[in-house]
NULO-402519 format. One record per residue (C-alpha): residue in three letters; x, y, z. Coordinates in steps of 0.5 Angstrom, whole numbers, plus 500, padded with zeros to 3 digits. Each point is the difference from the previous one (the first is absolute). Layout:
ALAXYZ
...
//
This chain:
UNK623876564
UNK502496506
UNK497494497
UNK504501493
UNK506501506
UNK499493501
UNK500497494
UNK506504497
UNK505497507
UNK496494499
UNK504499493
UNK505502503
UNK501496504
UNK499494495
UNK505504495
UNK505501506
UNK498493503
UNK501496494
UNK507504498
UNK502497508
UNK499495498
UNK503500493
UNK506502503
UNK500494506
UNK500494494
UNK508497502
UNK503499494
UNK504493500
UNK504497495
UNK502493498
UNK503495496
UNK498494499
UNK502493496
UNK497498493
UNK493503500
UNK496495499
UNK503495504
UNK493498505
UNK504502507
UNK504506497
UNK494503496
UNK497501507
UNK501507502
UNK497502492
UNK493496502
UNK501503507
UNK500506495
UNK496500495
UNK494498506
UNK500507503
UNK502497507
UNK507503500
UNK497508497
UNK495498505
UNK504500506
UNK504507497
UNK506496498
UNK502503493
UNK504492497
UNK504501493
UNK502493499
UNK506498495
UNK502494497
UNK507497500
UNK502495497
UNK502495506
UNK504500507
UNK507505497
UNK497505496
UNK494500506
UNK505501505
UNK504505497
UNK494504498
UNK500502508
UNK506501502
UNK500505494
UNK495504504
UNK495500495
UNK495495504
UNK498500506
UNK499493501
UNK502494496
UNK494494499
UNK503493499
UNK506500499
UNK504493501
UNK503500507
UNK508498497
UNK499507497
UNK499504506
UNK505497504
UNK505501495
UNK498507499
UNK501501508
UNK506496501
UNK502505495
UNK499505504
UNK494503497
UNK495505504
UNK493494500
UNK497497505
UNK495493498
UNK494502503
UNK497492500
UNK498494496
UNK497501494
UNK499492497
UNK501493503
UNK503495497
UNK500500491
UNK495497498
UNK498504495
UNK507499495
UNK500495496
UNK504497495
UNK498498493
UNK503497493
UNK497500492
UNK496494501
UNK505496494
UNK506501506
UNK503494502
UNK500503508
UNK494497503
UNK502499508
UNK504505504
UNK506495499
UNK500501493
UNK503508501
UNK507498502
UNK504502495
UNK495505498
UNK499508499
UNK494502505
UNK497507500
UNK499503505
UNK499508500
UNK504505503
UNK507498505
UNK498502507
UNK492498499
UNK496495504
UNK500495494
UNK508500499
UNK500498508
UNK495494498
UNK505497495
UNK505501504
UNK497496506
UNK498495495
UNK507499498
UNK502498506
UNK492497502
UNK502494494
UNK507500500
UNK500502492
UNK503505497
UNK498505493
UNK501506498
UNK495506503
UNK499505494
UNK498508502
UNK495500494
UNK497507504
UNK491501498
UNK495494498
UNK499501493
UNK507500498
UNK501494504
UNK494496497
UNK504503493
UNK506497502
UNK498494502
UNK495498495
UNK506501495
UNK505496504
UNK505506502
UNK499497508
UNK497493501
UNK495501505
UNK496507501
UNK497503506
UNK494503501
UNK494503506
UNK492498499
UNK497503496
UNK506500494
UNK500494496
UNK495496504
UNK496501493
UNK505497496
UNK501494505
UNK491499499
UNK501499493
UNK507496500
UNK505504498
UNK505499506
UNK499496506
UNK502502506
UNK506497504
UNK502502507
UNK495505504
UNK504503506
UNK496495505
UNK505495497
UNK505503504
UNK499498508
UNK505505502
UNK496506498
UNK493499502
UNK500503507
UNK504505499
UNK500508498
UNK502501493
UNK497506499
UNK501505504
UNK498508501
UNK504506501
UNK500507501
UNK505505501
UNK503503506
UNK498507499
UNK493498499
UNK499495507
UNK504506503
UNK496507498
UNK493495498
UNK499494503
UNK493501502
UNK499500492
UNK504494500
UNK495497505
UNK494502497
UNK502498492
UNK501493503
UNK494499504
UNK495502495
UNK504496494
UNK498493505
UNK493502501
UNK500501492
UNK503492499
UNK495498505
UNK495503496
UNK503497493
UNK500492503
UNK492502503
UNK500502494
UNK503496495
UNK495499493
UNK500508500
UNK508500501
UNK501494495
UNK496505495
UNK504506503
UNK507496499
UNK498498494
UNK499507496
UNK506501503
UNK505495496
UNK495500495
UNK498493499
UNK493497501
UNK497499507
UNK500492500
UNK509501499
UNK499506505
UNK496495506
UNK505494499
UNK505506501
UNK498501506
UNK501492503
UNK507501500
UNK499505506
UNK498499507
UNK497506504
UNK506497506
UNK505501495
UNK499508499
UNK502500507
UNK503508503
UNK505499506
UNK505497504
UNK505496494
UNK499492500
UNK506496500
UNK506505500
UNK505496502
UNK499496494
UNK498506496
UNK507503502
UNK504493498
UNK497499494
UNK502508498
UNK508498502
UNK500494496
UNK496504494
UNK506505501
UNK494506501
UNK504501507
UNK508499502
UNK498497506
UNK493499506
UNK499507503
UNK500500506
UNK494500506
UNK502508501
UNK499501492
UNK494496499
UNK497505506
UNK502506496
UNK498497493
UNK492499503
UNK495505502
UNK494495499
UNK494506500
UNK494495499
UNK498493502
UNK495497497
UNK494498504
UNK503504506
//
């Protein structure tokens, strides 16, 4: 009797144990830009290993299609966090008094954006855009920020085209509707290896731009205040799991190919455009220059002060710290 007495509390115990713990899964949801961009597809990769679940955090990730629509999906209150968002965006929502709050870099520089024509286009240098339409995909983002440093960069003027996602895009500028398309690894690359476009101009052609965060976190001010500590641990894991993927990069080459849904050999060179130093959580680089460029691209009316810039950043995890 006292033996089948244990065994019924010892069931009990897993039965009532697993449902505790069931119950302590913290659940956290987040934005993120273009799924199947290599750094904004973090927090899928995180969580279709298992770490996150592991660790008993519940992430349901949604994609958006760039800086605005990311940033708006937060401060709807429907996200927790918003993943990778262009920094223009985000100091534009708080300067209009929008409850957010970035909570840390996210990209360094924009080595991954560039900018490609038909290969029977007449543009063969970047000196060859003035006077023409180049795409970028959504106003607020990080790639209209490129153009708009590269403009004052070069000393050239064209014409920027909101073409919104990648497909129409590569649509609109093979048919001639915009003369020079933009795309991230690992869109187009297929079309580059064969020989239908070449590309142009890549973000590192715009000296400006490469030590400074373009993309950046954000998290809403309700979630910092009541759940901060869930904040905290979203961030801490998803670094181990970069840090994974770069010790890792033949299986997350195969991963990263499966997820765009080409073949491994475009999803590796996908994966040179990218440097571990450049997915960097923390302090914002540059910010100084990062605001000017975002008054002159009319993102903000004028710099924010130091007190605002204060109350806009509440960084909740450094890399490497």
């Amino acid at each position: 009797m006292m033996r089948g007495f244990l065994v019924v509390a010892a069931l009990g115990t897993v039965m009532f144990g697993g449902l505790a713990s069931a119950q302590t899964m913290e659940k956290v949801k987040v934005a993120t830009s273009f799924v199947g961009l290599w750094d904004t597809s973090q927090p899928n990769f995180c969580k279709d290993r298992g770490e996150f679940a592991k660790a008993g955090l519940d992430v349901e990730v949604t994609s958006t299609r760039g800086g605005s629509e990311n940033v708006q999906a937060v401060i709807a209150g429907g996200m927790d966090i918003g993943y990778s968002p262009g920094i223009n965006a985000a100091m534009a929502a708080y300067a209009r008094g929008s409850k957010i709050k970035i909570v840390g870099s996210e990209f360094k520089g924009q080595n991954d954006t560039f900018f490609f024509v038909p290969a029977d286009s007449p543009i063969k240098t970047i000196d060859d855009i003035k006077g023409k339409s180049v795409a970028f995909p959504r106003p607020g983002g990080a790639s209209e920020a490129l153009l708009i440093s590269l403009k004052k960069d070069r000393n050239i003027d064209f014409k920027t085209v909101a073409t919104g996602g990648l497909d129409a895009t590569f649509t609109m500028a093979m048919t001639k509707q915009v003369d020079v398309g933009y795309a991230f690894p690992p869109s187009v690359l297929d079309s580059v290896e064969s020989g239908k476009v070449r590309i142009v101009f890549s973000g590192d052609d715009v000296p400006s731009q490469r030590a400074l965060t373009g993309r950046v976190n954000i998290a809403s001010v309700n979630f910092l205040q009541n759940r901060r500590p869930v904040a905290v641990k979203f961030f801490e894991l998803l670094d181990r799991c970069i840090d994974w993927a770069y010790r890792n990069l033949d299986e997350s080459a195969k991963w990263y190919a499966a997820l765009n849904r080409v073949s491994p050999s475009v999803g590796a060179k996908a994966l040179t455009f990218y440097k571990r130093d450049m997915l960097v959580f923390g302090p914002v680089s540059g910010m100084t220059e990062v605001m000017t460029a975002a008054v002159e691209g009319n993102f903000l009316e004028k710099p924010l002060t130091a007190e605002q810039i204060r109350d806009m950043t509440d960084i909740v995890f450094t890399t490497g710290k």
